[in-house]
N, C-alpha and C positions, 0 to 999 in steps of 0.2 A: 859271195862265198868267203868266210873266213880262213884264208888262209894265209899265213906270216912269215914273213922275213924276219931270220932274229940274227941281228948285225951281219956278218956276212955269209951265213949260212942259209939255204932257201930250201923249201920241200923241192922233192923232185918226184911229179906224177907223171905217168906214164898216159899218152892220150888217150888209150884204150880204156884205162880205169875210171870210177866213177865215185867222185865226192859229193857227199851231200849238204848241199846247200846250209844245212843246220850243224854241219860236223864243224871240227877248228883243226886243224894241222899248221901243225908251226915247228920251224926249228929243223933241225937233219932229220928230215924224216922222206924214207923214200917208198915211193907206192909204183908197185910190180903192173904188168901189162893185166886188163881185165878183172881186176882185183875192186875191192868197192868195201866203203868208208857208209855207215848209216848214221841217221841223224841222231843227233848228241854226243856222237864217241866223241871220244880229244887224244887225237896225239901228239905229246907233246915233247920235242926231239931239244930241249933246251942243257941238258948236261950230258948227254951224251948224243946217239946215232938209235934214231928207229928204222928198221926194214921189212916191210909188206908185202910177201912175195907173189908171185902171179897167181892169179885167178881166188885169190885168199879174201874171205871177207871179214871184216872186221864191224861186228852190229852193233845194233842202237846202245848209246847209254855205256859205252865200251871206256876204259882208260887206260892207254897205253903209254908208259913213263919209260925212264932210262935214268942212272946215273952214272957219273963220272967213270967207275970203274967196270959196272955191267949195261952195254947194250942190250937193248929190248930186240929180237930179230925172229920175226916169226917165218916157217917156210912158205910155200910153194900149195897149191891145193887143199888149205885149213880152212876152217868153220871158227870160230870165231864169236860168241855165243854173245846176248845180250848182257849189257850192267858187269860186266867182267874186268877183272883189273889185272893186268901185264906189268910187273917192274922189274927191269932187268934182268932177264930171261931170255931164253931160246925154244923155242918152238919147232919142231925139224917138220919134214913135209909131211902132208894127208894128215893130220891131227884136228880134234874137235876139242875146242875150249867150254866148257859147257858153262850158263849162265850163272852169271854170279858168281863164278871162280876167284879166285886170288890167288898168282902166283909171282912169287917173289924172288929178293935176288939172288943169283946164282942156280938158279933152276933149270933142269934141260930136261925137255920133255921129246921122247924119242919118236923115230917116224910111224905115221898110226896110233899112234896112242890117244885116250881121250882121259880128261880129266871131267869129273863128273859136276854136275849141276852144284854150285854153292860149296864146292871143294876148296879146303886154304891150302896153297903148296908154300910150306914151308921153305926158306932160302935152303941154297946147297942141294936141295933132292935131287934123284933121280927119275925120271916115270922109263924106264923100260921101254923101247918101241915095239910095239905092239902092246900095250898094257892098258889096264884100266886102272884110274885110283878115285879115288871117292872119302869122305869124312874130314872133319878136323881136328887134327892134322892130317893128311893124305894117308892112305893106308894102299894100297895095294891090292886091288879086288880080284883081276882076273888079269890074265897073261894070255899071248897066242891068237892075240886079235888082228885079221888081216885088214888093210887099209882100204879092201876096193867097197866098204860100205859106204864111206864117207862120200863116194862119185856123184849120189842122185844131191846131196846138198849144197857142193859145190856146182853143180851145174844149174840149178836153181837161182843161187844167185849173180852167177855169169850172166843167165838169161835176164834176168830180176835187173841189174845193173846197165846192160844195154837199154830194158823199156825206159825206166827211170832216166838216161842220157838224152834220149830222144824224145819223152813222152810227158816228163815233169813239167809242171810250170806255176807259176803261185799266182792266186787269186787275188786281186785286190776289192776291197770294198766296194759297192757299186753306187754308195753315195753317200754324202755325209746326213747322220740323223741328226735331226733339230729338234730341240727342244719344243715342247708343246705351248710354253708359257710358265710364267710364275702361279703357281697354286695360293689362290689366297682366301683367309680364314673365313667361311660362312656369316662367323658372328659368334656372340656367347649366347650360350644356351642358358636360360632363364629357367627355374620351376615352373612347372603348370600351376601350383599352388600350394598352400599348407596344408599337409595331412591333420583333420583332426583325429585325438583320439575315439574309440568309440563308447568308452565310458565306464564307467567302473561294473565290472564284473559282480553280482551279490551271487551269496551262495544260492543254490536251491534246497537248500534244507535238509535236515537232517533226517537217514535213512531207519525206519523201525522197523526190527525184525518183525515176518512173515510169522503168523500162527504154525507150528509146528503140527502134522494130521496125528 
């Protein structure tokens, strides 16, 4: 499992949570109790501090950054959406990141709230807790949204996270294939022989008009 030490800073996972084998965390990055990392994300905790909160999932293809001045910290109970990118951000609890989002630095995204599929959040925004934003730039779609929808997707992957702990395991080859031989050339193919021509064409003669009746 790729996970790094960067000089004297170490991730710190929680044993209840669940990294995926193909994920990378490296650097100050710390992952909450039952919370779970899918294959390809990268967190990468190298200029500043990443925080993962409990039972939070962070899915495939995810990239979660930080720099010097803004920590990446997402809460407690979040969804976490596919190919999505986190820099320097806050994330408060029960919130859905939706796929392919980009939210950038200085951005606080309030408790409940969900940012929509392939949404760019602009640095400094706001999202309202309880809000929806959507478009690029983030615009503001709807307001008054309660957080207990998010429950059946977070508990999906709690579940999802446990099978995968206990159930995962990688296949290796079950033998090496070998080569059949070197393929070697038939031979050259020869003509069957010279076509002759068939000879010179003569007219058939010149056509005379029909007797008109």
């Amino acid at each position: 499992m790729p996970i790094y030490a960067l000089g004297d800073y170490e991730p710190e996972i929680h044993e209840t949570a669940f990294v995926h084998p193909d994920a990378v965390v490296i650097g100050r990055v710390r992952i909450g109790p039952e919370a779970s990392v899918w294959p390809c994300a990268v967190l990468r905790g190298d200029h500043g501090r990443i925080e993962v909160g409990a039972r939070t999932s962070v899915q495939d293809g995810t990239v979660v950054h930080c720099t010097h001045d803004w920590p990446t910290l997402i809460g407690a109970d979040c969804v976490v959406g596919h190919n999505a990118h986190l820099e320097g951000c806050v994330v408060a609890d029960t919130c859905l990141i939706g796929s392919g989002s980009v939210i950038l630095n200085g951005v606080k995204v309030g408790t409940g709230a969900i940012v929509a599929a392939s949404c760019l959040v602009p640095e400094g925004f706001e999202v309202p807790a309880g809000a929806l934003v959507a478009g690029v730039p983030a615009k503001i779609k709807k307001t008054g949204l309660t957080a207990d929808w998010v429950d059946g997707a977070v508990k999906t992957y709690i579940e999802s996270g446990r099978a995968y702990r206990t159930g995962l395991r990688r296949l290796e080859p079950r033998g090496r294939l070998e080569p059949r031989g070197r393929l070697e050339p038939r031979g050259r193919l020869e003509p069957r022989g010279r076509l002759e021509p068939l000879g010179r064409l003569e007219p058939l003669g010149r056509l005379e008009p029909r007797d008109r009746p």
